[in-house]
Each structure stands twice: as C-alpha cells, then as structure tokens.
N, C-alpha and C positions, 0 to 999 in steps of 0.2 A: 603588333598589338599583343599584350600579352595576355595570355591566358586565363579567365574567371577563376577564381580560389574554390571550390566547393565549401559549402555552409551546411556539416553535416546535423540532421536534425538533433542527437545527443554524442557530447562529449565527458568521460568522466573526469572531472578537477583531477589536479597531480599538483601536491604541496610537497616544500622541502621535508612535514614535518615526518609526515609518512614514510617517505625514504629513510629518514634519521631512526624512529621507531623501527621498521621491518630491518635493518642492521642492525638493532640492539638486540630483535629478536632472533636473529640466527645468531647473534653473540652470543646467546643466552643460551642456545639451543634446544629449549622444550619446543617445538613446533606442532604438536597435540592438543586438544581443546584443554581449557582450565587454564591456563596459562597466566601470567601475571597482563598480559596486554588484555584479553578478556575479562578478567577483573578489574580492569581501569574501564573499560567499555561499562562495564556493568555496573560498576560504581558512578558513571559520567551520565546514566540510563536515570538510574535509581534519583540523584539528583533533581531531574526533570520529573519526576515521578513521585513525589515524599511521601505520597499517601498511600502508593503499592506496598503490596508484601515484596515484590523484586523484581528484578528483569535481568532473563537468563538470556545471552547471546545464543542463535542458532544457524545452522548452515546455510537455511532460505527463509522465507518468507510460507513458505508453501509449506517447512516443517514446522515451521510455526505453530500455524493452521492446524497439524496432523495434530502436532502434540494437546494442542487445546480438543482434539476430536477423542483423544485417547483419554484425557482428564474426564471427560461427559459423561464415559462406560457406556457409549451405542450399542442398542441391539436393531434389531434387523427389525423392527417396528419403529424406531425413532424417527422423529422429523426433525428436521434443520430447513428455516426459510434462510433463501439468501438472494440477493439482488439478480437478477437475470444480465446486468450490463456491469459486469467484474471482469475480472481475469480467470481464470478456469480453476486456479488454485483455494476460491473462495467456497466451491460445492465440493470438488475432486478430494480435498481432503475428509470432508467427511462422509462421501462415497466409499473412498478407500478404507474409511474403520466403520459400515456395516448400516450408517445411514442411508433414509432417502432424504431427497433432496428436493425440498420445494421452489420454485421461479415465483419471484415476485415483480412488481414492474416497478420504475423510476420515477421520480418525480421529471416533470416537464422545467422547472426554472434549474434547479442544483443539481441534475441526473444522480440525483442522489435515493435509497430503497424509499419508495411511497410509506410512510408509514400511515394512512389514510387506509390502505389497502391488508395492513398486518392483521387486525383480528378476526378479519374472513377467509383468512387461509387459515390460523391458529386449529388443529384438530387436538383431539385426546393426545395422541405419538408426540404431538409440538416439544422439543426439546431445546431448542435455542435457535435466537435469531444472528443471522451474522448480518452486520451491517459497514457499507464500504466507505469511507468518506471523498469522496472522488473529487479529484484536483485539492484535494487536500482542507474542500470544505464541510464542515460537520454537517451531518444529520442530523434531522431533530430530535434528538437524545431526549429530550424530556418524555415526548410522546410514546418514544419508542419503550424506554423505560417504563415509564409505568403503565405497558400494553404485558410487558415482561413479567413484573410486580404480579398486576392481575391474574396473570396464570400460572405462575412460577415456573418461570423459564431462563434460561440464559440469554445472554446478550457477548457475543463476543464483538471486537471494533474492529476487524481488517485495516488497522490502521497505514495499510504499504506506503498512500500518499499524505498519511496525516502527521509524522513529527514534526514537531513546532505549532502544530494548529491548536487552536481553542475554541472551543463552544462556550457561551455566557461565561468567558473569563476561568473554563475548567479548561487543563489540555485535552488531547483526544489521547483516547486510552487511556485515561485514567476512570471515567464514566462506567463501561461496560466490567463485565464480570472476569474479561479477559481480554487481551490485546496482544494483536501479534504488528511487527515494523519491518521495515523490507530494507535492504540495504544492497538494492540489485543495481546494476552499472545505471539504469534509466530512473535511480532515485537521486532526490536534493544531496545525500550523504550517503555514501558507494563503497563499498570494499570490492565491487563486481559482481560476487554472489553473498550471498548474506543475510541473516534476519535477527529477527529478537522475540521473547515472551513478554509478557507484563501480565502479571497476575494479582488480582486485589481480593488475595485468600490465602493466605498463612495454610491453610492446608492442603491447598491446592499446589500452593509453590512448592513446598518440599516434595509434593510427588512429581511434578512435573522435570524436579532436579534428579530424580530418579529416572524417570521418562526417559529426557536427552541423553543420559549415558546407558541405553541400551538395556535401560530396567535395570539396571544393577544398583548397589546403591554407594556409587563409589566417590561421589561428593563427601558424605560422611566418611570417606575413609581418609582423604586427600584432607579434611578438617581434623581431622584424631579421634573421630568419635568412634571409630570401630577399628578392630586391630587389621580387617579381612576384609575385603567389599565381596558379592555374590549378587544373583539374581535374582531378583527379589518381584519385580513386577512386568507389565507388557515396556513396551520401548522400543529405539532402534536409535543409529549412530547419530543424532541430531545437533552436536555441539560445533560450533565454529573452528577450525584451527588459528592456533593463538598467531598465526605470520598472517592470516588475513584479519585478525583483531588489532592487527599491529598499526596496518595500515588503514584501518577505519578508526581504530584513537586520534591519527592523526587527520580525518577530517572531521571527526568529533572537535579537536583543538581551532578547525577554522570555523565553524560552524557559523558564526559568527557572521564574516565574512561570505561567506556562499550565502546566504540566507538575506543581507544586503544585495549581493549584483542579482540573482534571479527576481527581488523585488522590484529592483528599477529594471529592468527588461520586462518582467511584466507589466508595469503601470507605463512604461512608454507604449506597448502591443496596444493596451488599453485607450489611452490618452488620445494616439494617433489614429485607432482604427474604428473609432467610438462612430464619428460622423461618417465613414464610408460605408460601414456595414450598415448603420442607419437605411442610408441612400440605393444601397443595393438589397435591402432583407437580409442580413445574415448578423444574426445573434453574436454578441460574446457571453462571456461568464458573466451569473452573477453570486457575488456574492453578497448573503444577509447581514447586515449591520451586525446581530449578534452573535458571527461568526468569523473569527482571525485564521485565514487562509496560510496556505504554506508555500507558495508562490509555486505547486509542483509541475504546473503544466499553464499553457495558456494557448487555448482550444477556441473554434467558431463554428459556428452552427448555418452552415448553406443550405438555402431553398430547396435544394432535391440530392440526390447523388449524384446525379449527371455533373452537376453545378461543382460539387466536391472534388469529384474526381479532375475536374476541369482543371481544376484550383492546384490541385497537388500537380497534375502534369505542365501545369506553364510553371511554378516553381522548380518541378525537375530540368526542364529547360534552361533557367537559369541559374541552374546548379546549388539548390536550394534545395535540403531536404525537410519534408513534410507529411504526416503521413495520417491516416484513420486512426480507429483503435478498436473498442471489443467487438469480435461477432456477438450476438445474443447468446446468452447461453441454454436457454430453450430452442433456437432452431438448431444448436450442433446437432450431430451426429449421436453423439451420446446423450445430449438434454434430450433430445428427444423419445431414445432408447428407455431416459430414465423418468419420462413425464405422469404423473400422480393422476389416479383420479381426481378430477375435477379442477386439473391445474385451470387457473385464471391466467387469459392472454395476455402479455405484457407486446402494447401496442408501441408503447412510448421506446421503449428499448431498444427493436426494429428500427423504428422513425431516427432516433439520435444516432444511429450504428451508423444508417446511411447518412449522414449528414454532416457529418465530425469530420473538421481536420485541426491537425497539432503543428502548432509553429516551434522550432528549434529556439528550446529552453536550456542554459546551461551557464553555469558558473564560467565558462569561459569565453563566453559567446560577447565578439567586440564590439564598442559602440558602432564601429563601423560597418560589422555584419549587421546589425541590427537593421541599421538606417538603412542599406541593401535592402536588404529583409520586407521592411515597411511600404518600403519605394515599390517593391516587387507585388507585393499584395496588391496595393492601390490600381496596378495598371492592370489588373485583372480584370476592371469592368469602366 
C-alpha cells in the first residue's frame, strides 16, 4: 500500500515566466532595488490603480506599514486604532514610529474592524484608522470613511489579503488615504517576501519615494533631476531588490490564471461544505453582495476550540495541513503591555481566534487534493 501524499496547507505557484524574468535579471545584472523589473511591478500596480498618485514596490508588507507610519509624523501622543484580530505588523509598525495603539474588536459576520464601534474609541490623539480586509473581503468603507471625514483622520487599508478585491465596484486600496499589499509566500501573488505602497497624494508619494531609499532623495537622482542624491529626510532600506521583482513580474503576468484555480477551489470548499457545516454548527465565510472577494483564504468557524483543534488534528492524521490563525492582539504580551486607558474589550476577536481553521488554499492545490480534502472534513462528524 503505498504511502498518503502530504497536502501541505500553502504552496507558492512556480511559472516558467518567473524563471525566464529572474535570468534576465542576473543578465542584466542590477540586482539592487529601482531596477527595471521593479518598474514593470510598479507600472503593472499603477494600472490596477489609475486613480493613485503611485505604487512603490517594498521589501514586506510590514515596511509598508512603517513607511505609511513615517508619512503621519507620530508623536508620542498620536493614536492609531487598529483591528485587534490582524497580523502584529498592523499596530507594530506604528508602535515602532512613537504611536499608541488602539484595539478595536471585529465584526461577528466578515471578521472584519467593527466600524459600529470607531467613534467611541476616536479621542483628541486619533490620528488614523488602519483597517484590515480579512480574507480579502472589504470593510465597510463607506462608514468607515466618513467616521474619518468627520474627524480628520487617516484611513490607511492594510490591504495584505485584498489585491484584486472590490468594495461597491472600487478596488481595495484605492479608497483609503493609503494602502499597503503583501507579497509574502502565504499570499494569492508571492515573490516569498515582499510588499507594496499605494498612495492617493501626490505629496505624500514623492516623500514616501524618499522614505524607501533611506531618506535620501536618490529616486530624483536615478530620474536626472539632481546631479547628487543626499539625505534629506527620516527613512530606512525599504525597497525591494529588483531579482525578487523579477520573479513577482512574473506572477503578476499569471495573475490571471492563479486568481481562476483559487476561485474554483474556493466555491467547491463552499458548495460541498455548505450543508455539513449547516448540520454540524460550523460557519463558513460570508461574503456581502456588495463585495468582490479575492479568493485569499477559505476558513470555518467551529462551535468551541476544543471542536477546532479537533478538526485540525484528524486532518494532521491524514496528512492534510490545516491550521488557526491570529492570536488577539490585545491579549499578546505586548498588547497588553501596550493597553490605553479605557481600551474597550474586543470579545468577538477572542471568540473567532478560538474557533478558526484554514483549509489549504493554493494555486497549485489538485482537483484530486481537493476532493481528499472535502472527503476528509465531512468525516469529521
């Protein structure tokens, strides 16, 4: 009898085109950011984006973040609200440039930031809300917006799981005052490590082109506009190298294509697991009519942890990777270290923490894993 295959929970695509690209670029031999592959990124960005002032390729997702913290000018009185059930990179960056950091809770249907909940945390310090689009479904931007409006505040979109997503027919990240995109091995479109800017302020972008190159202002030199580049403003190394822009041009070129198979892998998860989860209590996603998903994940919601953890260990059994996902970020260690007066409980954050598991999403994942996959959940209960 031979051996079960392992079905790891992520695989990152591997196209001929990318290999073809990262040989041009050691032909080429600039392998430093600014590169001509970066520029194809950034131009391939911009496109999806017509209405931005631009989008600066960067080396994560989490400099992203910074670099938007350093556009703000934080002092050490600012606020920043941000979702309590994120990735750590969504408070930590603007910890790290001198804010504090508010915890907001999630909504119960989209685990998406409550914005029900935004104007009673907003104080005087309020300086921007970050808000996450989780599994790649919008938040509600309208609300959230013009909570923003009313106090003149920022809005940035953590947009890691949202390329391709659209709220009432706008993409995500084009809404907010700033948008950062994640290009980490556990995203739709992967260079491994990775991110991007999007900025919709002509003034903000040219400093932020300053930002990424260590404050200096060496974009305008590398354009002809200054005979000398120097230092000029705050910053640190934040730009992409062009051998990993190489290889994310070319799943940029499939995008296409990856964005088809994770949709039919998700609407099968969906389709097939609609009436079991019914029969047993256990939620799937939903998503709102006036919101275009980006097929980033596709996650269920179990009656207790016990139930969860259950779940995940009969799938490790049959070799089927599966897994949770954020702690709260008001119970870490540090959320708590860094808790505000008057922070407000985020109940729901907790509840979904325990309760979440993530079935293996991936451009490469075979109809035949799948149907395993399916087969395997079902005899869970």
């Amino acid at each position: 009898m031979s051996e079960i295959s392992t079905i790891p929970f992520n695989r990152v695509s591997s196209f001929e085109d990318s290999k073809r690209f990262i040989e041009d670029a050691l032909d080429i031999g600039f392998l430093s950011g600014r590169g001509q592959y970066t520029k194809r990124c950034e131009k391939w960005l911009a496109s999806k984006y017509p209405k931005s002032a631009g989008a600066l390729l960067t080396s994560s997702c989490t400099h992203a973040l910074e670099v938007s913290a350093i556009l703000m000018n934080l002092s050490g009185d600012d606020e920043v609200i941000v979702p309590s059930f994120t990735f750590v990179s969504s408070a930590l960056a603007y910890h790290m440039h001198g804010a504090k950091v508010r915890f907001c809770d999630i909504r119960k249907d989209t685990l998406n930031i409550d914005e029900a909940l935004l104007e009673e945390m907003i104080t005087k310090n309020t300086k921007a809300i970050v808000v996450v689009h989780y599994a790649g479904v919008a938040c509600e931007m309208d609300e959230i917006m013009a909570i923003a409006k009313k106090y003149k505040i920022l809005v940035v979109e953590d947009n890691a799981h949202g390329l391709f997503g659209k709220y009432k027919g706008v993409p995500l990240g084009a809404i907010g005052d700033i948008a950062t995109l994640s290009f980490h091995a556990t995203k739709n479109i992967s260079c491994g490590e990775g991110g991007a800017l999007l900025i919709n302020s002509e003034t903000l972008f040219h400093r932020a082109e300053i930002v990424i190159e260590k404050g200096t202002n060496r974009v305008q030199f590398i354009n002809g506009q200054v005979d000398k580049y120097s230092w000029v403003d705050k910053g640190s190394s934040y730009v992409m190298s062009d051998l990993l822009a190489a290889l994310l041009f070319g799943q940029f070129k499939n995008s296409i294509e990856i964005q088809l198979k994770r949709s039919v892998i998700w609407a099968r998860y969906f389709n097939e697991l609609s009436e079991w989860g019914l029969n047993n209590g256990i939620s799937l996603p939903i998503v709102p009519d006036h919101c275009e998903q980006t097929y980033h994940m596709f996650y269920m919601l179990l009656p207790n942890k016990s139930a969860r953890d259950e779940l995940i260990n009969h799938l490790a059994r049959h070799s089927i990777g599966a897994v949770f996902h954020y702690l709260p970020l008001h119970n870490s260690i540090m959320g708590s270290k860094l808790a505000l007066p008057g922070q407000l409980p985020c109940p729901v954050s907790s509840e979904i923490s325990d309760r979440i598991i993530r079935l293996p999403l991936y451009h490469g994942l075979s109809m035949q894993s799948l149907d395993r996959i399916i087969e395997t959940v079902k005899k869970f209960r």
